[in-house]
SEMARMAR-688412 format. One record per residue: residue in three letters; x, y, z of N, C-alpha, C in turn. Coordinates in pm, whole numbers, plus 50000, padded with zeros to 5 digits. Layout:
REM residues N
PT  code   n.xx   n.yy   n.zz  ca.xx  ca.yy  ca.zz   c.xx   c.yy   c.zz
PT   ALA      X      Y      Z      X      Y      Z      X      Y      Z
...
REM end
This chain:
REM residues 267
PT  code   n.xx   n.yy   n.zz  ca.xx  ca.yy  ca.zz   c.xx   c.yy   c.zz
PT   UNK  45881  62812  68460  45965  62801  68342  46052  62676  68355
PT   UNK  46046  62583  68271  46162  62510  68250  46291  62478  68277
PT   UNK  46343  62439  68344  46495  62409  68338  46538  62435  68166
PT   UNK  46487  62373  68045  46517  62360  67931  46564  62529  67890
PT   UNK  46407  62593  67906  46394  62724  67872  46529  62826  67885
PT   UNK  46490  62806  68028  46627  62844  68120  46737  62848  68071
PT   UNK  46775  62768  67996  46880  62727  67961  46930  62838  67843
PT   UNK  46815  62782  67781  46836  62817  67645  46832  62996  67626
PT   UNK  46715  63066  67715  46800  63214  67710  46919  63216  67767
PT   UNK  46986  63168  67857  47095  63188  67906  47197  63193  67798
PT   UNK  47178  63086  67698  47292  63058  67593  47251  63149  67511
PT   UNK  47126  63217  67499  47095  63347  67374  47163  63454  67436
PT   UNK  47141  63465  67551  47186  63618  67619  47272  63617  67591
PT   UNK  47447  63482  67581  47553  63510  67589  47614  63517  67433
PT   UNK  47497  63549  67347  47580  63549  67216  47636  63685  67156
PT   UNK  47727  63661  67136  47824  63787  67098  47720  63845  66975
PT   UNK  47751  64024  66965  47692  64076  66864  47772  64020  66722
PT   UNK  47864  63992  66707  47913  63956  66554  47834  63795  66530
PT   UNK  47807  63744  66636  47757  63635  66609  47617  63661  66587
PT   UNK  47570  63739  66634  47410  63748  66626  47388  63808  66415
PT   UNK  47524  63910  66386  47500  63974  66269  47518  63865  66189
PT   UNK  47605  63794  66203  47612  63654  66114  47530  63582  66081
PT   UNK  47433  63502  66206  47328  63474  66177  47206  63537  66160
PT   UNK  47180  63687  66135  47077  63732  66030  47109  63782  65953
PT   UNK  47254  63782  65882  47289  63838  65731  47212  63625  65681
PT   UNK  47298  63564  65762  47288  63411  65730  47141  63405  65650
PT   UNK  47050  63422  65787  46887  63378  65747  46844  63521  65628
PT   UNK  46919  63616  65615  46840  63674  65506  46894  63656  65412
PT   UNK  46978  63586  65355  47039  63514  65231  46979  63381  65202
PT   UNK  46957  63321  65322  46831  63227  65304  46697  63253  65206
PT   UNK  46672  63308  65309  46515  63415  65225  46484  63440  65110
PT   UNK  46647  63558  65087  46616  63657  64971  46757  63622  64854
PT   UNK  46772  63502  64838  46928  63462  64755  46912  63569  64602
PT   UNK  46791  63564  64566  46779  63641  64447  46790  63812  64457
PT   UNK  46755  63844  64547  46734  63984  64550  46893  64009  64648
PT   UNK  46968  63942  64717  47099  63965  64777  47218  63954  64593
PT   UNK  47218  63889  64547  47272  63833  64418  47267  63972  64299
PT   UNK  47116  64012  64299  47078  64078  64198  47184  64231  64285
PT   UNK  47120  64269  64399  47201  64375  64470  47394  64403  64444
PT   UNK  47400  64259  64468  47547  64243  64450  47640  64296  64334
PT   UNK  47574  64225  64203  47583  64262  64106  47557  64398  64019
PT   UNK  47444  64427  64108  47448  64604  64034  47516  64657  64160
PT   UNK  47629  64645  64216  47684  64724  64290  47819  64730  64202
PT   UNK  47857  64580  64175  47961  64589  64069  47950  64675  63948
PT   UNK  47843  64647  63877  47833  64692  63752  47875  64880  63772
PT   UNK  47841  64911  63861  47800  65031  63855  47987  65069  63896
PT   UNK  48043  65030  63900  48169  64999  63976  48226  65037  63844
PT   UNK  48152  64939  63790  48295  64904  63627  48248  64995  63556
PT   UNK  48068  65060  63547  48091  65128  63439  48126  65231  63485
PT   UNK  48143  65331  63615  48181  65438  63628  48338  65455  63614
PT   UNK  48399  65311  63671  48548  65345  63593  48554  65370  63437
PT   UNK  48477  65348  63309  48499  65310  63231  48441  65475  63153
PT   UNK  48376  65519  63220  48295  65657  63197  48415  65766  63197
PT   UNK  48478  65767  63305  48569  65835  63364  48719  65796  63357
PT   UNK  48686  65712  63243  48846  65631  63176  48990  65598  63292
PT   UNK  48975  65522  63378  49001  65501  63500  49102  65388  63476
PT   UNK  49052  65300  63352  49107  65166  63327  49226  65213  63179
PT   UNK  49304  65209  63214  49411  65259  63132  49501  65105  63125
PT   UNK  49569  65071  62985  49718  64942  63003  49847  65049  62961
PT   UNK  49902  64962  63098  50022  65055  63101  50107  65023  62985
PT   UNK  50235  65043  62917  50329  65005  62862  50417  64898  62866
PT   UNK  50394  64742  62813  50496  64608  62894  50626  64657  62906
PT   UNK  50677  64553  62994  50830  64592  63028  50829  64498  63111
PT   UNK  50958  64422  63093  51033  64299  63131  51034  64333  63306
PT   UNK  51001  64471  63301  51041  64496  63489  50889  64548  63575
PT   UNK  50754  64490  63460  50644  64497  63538  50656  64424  63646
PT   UNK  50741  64293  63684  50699  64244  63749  50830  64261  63902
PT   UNK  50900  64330  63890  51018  64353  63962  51034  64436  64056
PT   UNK  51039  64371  64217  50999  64535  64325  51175  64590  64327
PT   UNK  51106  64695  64266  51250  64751  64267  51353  64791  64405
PT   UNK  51238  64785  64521  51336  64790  64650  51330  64633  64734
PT   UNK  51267  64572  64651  51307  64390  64710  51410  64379  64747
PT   UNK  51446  64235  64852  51573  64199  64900  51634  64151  64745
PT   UNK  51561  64072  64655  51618  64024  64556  51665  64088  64464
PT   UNK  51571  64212  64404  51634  64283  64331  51757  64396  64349
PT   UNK  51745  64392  64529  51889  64452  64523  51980  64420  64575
PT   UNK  52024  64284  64570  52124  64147  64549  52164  64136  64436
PT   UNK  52061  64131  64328  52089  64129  64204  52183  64220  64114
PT   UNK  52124  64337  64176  52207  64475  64093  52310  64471  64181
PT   UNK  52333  64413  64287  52509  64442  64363  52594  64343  64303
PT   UNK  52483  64250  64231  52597  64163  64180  52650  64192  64033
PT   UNK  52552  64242  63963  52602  64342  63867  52715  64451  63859
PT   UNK  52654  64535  64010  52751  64627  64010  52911  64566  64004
PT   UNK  52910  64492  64117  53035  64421  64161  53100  64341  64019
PT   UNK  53047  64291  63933  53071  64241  63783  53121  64361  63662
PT   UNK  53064  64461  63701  53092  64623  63611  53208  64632  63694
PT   UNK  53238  64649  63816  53327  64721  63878  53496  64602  63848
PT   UNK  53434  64500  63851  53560  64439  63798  53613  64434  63670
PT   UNK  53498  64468  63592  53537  64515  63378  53604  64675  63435
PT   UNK  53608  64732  63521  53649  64816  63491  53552  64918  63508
PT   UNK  53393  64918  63453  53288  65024  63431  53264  65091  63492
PT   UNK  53300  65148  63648  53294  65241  63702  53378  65332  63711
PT   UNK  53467  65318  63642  53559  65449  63577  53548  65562  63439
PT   UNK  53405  65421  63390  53396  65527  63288  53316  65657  63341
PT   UNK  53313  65739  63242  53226  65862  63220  53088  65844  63204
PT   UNK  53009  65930  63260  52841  65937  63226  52842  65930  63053
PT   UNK  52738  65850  63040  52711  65844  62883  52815  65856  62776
PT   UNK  52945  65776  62796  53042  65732  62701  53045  65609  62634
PT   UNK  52942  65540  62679  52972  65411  62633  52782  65357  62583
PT   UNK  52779  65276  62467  52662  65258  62375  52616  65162  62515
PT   UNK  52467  65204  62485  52353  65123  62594  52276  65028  62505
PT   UNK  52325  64932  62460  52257  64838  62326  52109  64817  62333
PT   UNK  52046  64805  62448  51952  64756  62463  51876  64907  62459
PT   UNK  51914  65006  62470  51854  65117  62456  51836  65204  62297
PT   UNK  51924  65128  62210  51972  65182  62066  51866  65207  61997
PT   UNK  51816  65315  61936  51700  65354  61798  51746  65293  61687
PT   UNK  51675  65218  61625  51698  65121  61458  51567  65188  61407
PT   UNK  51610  65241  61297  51540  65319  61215  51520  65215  61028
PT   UNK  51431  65202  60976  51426  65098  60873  51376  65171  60718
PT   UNK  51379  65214  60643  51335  65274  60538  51346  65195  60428
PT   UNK  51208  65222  60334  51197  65082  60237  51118  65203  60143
PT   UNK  51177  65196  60005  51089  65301  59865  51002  65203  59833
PT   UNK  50896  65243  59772  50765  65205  59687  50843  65190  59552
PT   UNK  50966  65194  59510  51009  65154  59360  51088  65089  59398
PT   UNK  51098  64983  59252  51208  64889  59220  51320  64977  59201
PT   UNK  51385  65125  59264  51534  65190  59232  51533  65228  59336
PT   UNK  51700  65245  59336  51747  65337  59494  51655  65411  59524
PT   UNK  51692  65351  59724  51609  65471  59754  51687  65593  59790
PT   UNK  51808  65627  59763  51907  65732  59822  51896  65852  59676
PT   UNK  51719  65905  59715  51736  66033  59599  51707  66118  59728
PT   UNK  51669  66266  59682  51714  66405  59679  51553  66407  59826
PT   UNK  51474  66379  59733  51348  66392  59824  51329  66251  59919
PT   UNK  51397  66158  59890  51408  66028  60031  51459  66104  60130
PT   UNK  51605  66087  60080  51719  66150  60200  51637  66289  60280
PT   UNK  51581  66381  60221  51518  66489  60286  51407  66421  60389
PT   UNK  51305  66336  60368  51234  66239  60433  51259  66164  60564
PT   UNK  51373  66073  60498  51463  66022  60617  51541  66082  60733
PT   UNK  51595  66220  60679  51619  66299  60796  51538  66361  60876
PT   UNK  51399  66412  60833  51288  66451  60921  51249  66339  61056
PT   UNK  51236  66270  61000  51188  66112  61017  51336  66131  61153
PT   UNK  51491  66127  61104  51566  66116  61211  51555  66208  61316
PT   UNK  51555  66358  61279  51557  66459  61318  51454  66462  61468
PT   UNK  51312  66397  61387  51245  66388  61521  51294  66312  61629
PT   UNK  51361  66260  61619  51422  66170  61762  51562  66260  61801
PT   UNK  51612  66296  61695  51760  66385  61777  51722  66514  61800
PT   UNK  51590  66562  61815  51551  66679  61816  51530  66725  61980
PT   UNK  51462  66594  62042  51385  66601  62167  51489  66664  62215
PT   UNK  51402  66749  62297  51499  66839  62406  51560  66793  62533
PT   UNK  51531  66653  62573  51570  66567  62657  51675  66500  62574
PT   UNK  51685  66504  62449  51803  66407  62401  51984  66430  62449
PT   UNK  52015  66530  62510  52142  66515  62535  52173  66439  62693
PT   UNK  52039  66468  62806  52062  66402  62883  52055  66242  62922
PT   UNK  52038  66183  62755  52068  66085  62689  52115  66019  62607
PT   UNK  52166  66080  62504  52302  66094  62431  52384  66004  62476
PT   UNK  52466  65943  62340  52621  65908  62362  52669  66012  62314
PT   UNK  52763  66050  62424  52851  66163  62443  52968  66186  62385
PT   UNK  53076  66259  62320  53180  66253  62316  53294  66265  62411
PT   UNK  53390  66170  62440  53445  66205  62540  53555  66325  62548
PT   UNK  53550  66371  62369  53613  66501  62396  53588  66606  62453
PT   UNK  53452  66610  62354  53401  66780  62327  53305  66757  62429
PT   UNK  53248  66655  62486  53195  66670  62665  52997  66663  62532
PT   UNK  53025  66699  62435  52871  66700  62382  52812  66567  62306
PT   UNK  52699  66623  62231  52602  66438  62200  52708  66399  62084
PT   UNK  52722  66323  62050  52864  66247  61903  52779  66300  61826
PT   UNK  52793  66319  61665  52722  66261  61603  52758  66116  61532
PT   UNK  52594  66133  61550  52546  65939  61477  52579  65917  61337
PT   UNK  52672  65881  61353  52780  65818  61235  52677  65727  61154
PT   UNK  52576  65651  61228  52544  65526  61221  52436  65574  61079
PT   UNK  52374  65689  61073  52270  65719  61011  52264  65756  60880
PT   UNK  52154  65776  60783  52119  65782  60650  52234  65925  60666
PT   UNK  52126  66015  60791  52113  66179  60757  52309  66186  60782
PT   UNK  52345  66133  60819  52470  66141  60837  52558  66127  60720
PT   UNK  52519  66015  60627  52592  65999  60516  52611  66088  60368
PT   UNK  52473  66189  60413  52454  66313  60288  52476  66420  60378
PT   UNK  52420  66472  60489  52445  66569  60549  52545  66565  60605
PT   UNK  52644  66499  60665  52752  66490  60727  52745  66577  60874
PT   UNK  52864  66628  60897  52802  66712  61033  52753  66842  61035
PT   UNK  52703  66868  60931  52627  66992  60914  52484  66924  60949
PT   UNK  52447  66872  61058  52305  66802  61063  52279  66934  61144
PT   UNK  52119  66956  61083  52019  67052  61145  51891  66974  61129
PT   UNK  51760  67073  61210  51640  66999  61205  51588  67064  61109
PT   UNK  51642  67136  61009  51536  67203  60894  51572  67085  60751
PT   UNK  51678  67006  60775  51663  66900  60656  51638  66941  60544
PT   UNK  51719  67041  60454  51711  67136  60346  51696  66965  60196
PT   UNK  51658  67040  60131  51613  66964  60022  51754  66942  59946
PT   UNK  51876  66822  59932  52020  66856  59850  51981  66839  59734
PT   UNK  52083  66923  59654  52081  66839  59520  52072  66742  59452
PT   UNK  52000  66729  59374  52016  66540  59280  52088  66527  59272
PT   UNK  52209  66554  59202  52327  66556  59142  52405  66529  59252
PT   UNK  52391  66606  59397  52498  66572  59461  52495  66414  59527
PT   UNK  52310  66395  59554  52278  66281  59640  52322  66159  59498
PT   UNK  52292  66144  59433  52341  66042  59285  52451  66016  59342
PT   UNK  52533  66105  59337  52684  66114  59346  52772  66053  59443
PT   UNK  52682  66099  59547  52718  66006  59693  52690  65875  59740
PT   UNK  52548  65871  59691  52502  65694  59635  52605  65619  59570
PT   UNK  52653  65687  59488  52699  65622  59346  52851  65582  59438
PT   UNK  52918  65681  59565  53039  65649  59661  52960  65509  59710
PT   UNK  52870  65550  59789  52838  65460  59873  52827  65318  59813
PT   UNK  52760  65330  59691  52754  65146  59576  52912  65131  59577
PT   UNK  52975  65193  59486  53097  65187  59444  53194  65117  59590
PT   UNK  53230  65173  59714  53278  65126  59845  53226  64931  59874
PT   UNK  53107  64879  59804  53097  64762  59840  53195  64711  59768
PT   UNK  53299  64722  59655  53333  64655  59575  53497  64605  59655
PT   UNK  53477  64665  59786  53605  64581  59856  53559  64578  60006
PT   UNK  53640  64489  60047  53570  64393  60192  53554  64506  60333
PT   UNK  53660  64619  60275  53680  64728  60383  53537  64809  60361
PT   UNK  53473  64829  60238  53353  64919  60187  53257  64827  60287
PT   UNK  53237  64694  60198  53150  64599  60260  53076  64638  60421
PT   UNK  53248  64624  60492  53193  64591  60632  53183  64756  60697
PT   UNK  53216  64833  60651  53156  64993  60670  53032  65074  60620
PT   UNK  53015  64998  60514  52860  65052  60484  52770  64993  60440
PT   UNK  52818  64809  60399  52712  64762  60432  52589  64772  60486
PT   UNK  52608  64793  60588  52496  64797  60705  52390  64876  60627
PT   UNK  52407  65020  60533  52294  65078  60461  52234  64992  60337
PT   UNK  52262  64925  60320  52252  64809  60218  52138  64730  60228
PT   UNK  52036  64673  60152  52010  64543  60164  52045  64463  60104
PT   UNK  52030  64277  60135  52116  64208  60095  52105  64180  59923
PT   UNK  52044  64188  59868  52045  64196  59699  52109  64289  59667
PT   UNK  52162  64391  59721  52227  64534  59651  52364  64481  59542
PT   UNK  52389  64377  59583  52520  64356  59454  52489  64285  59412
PT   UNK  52370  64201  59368  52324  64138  59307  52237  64220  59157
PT   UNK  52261  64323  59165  52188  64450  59051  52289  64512  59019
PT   UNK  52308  64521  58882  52363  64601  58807  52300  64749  58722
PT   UNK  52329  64826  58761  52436  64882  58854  52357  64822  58979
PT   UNK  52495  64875  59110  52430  64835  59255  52314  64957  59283
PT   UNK  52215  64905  59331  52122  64992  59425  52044  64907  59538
PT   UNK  52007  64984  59614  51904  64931  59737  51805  65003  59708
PT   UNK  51660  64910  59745  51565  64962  59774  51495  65011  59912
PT   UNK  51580  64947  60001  51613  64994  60135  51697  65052  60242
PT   UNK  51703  65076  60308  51826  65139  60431  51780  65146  60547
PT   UNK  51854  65143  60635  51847  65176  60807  51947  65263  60860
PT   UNK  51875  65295  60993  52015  65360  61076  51955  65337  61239
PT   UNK  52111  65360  61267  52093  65318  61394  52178  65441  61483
PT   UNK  52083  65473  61646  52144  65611  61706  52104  65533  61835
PT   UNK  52226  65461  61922  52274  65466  62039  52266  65517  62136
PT   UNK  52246  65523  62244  52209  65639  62346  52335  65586  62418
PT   UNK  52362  65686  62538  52463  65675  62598  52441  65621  62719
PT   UNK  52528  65546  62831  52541  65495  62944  52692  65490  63007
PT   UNK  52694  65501  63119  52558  65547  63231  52502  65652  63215
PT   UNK  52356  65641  63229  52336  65774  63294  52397  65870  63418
PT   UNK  52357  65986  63373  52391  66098  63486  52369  66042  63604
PT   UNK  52470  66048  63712  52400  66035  63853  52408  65849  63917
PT   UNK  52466  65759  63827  52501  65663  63810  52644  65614  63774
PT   UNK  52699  65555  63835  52871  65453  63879  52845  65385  63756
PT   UNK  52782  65323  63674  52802  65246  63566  52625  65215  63527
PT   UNK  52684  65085  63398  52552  65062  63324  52470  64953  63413
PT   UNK  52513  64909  63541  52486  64837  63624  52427  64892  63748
PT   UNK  52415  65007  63769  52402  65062  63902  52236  65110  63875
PT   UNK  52200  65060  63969  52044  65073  63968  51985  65073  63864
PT   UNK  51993  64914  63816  51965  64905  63650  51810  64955  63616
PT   UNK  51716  64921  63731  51614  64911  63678  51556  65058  63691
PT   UNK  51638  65149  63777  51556  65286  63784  51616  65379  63638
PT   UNK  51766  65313  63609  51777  65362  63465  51707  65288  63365
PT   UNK  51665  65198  63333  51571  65171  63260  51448  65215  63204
PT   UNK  51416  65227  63371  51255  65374  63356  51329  65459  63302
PT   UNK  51404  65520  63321  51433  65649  63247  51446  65628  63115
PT   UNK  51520  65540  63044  51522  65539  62897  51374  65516  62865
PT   UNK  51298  65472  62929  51157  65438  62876  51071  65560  62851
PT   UNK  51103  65628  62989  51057  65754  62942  51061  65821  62873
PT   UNK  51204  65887  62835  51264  65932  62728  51208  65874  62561
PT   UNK  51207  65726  62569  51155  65687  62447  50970  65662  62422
PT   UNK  50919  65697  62551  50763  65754  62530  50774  65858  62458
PT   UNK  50855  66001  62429  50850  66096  62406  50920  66089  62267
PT   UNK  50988  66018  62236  51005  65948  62072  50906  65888  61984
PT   UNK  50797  65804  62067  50675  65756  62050  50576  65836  61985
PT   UNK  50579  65966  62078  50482  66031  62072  50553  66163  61964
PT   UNK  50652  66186  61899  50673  66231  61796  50650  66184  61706
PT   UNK  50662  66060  61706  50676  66012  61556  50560  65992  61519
PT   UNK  50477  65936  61625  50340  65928  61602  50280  66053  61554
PT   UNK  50330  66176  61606  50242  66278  61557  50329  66328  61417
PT   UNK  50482  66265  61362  50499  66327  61256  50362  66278  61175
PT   UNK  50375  66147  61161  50330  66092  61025  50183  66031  61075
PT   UNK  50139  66086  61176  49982  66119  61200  49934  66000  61254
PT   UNK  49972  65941  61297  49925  65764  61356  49840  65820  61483
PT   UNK  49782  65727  61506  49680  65726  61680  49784  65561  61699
PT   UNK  49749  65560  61839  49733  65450  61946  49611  65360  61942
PT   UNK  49641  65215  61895  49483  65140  61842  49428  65118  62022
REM end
């Protein structure tokens, strides 16, 4: 045998097994590039369609805090510097859910199919259903703006159902009188005609309403506040982003009323 030979098993004997698998995955990709490729690919496929069978691939809900580790060094630097910014306004003295969470607030928008007010007998009955489903949820007080008297949810001043029903609000939204809803419209027009009306009930208004004689809107809104802090939280700063999930949650379940009042799907 050779010196050469010699050699050369010597250097085969000493090749490691990962090296030996390397070079015959190597040479059979050589070989077989089409049939390694084709393999590859129906390994995927079969990948994607069984997720897709078994509805696996779901999109979550956006949110400004998809991208935020909520136990990062950064994000909890961030909220101490918040906290420490609340704690000098003062905000950790307030009360759980005494104070409006803006970024959390329900704006509600209502628009009639006629050129006349929309503040009749069968709107207003409409519009309160329509409210009702959101002040209904049974999670709504542990979200609520609170009163800091009576320790319970306020009522939402801010709203249609508020301005005919007053605080007799229930979820059965009884059908009022014409006569009485006219009547109260006819307060509510009448109040723009001074700057104190204006800037109090404006807000149910749209902007042509005094531009028609008599005044009417063909639209209205309302708006219902939730309260902050939450339960279990020093202020509107204290672990902003795990109260956040929570209002989100809470307002999945607003989502999914309203969607099922007035019969909508998810496209």
């Amino acid at each position: 045998m050779s010196t050469v030979e010699h050699q050369h098993q010597e250097e085969s004997g000493s090749t490691s097994y990962g090296e030996r698998c390397t070079n015959c995955t190597t040479r059979l990709l050589a070989k077989h590039p089409i049939k390694f490729l084709s393999t590859t690919l129906a390994f995927l496929l079969i990948i994607v369609l069984g997720g897709a069978v078994t509805n696996s691939y779901t999109l979550s809900d956006y949110s400004i805090y998809d991208w935020v580790i909520s136990d990062g060094r950064a994000s909890e630097n961030y909220e101490a510097l918040l906290l420490a910014e609340g704690q000098a306004r003062g905000d950790a003295a307030n009360s759980s859910q005494t104070s409006e969470q803006s970024s959390a607030t329900m704006w509600y928008t209502f628009s009639s199919n006629k050129d006349e007010s929309i503040f009749t007998a069968e709107n207003v009955q409409k519009i309160c259903r329509a409210e009702m489903t959101y002040l209904s949820i049974s999670s709504y007080p542990n979200y609520c703006l609170l009163n800091s008297t009576t320790s319970g949810c306020a009522v939402p001043t801010g709203t249609v159902t508020y301005l005919f029903y007053g605080y007799s609000l229930n979820n059965t939204c009884p059908l009022l009188d014409e006569g009485y809803v006219n009547a109260t419209a006819h307060g509510l027009y009448t109040s723009l005609n001074t700057l104190a009306g204006r800037l109090k009930l404006g807000f149910f208004m749209e902007k042509d309403t005094m531009s028609r004689h008599p005044y009417y809107t063909t639209r209205t809104r309302s708006r219902i506040p939730l309260g902050s802090p939450l339960e279990g939280y020093d202020s509107d700063t204290d672990r902003i982003v795990e109260q956040n999930t929570k209002y989100r949650q809470f307002y999945q379940k607003v989502k999914d009323g309203l969607f099922s009042r007035f019969n909508m799907k998810s496209r």
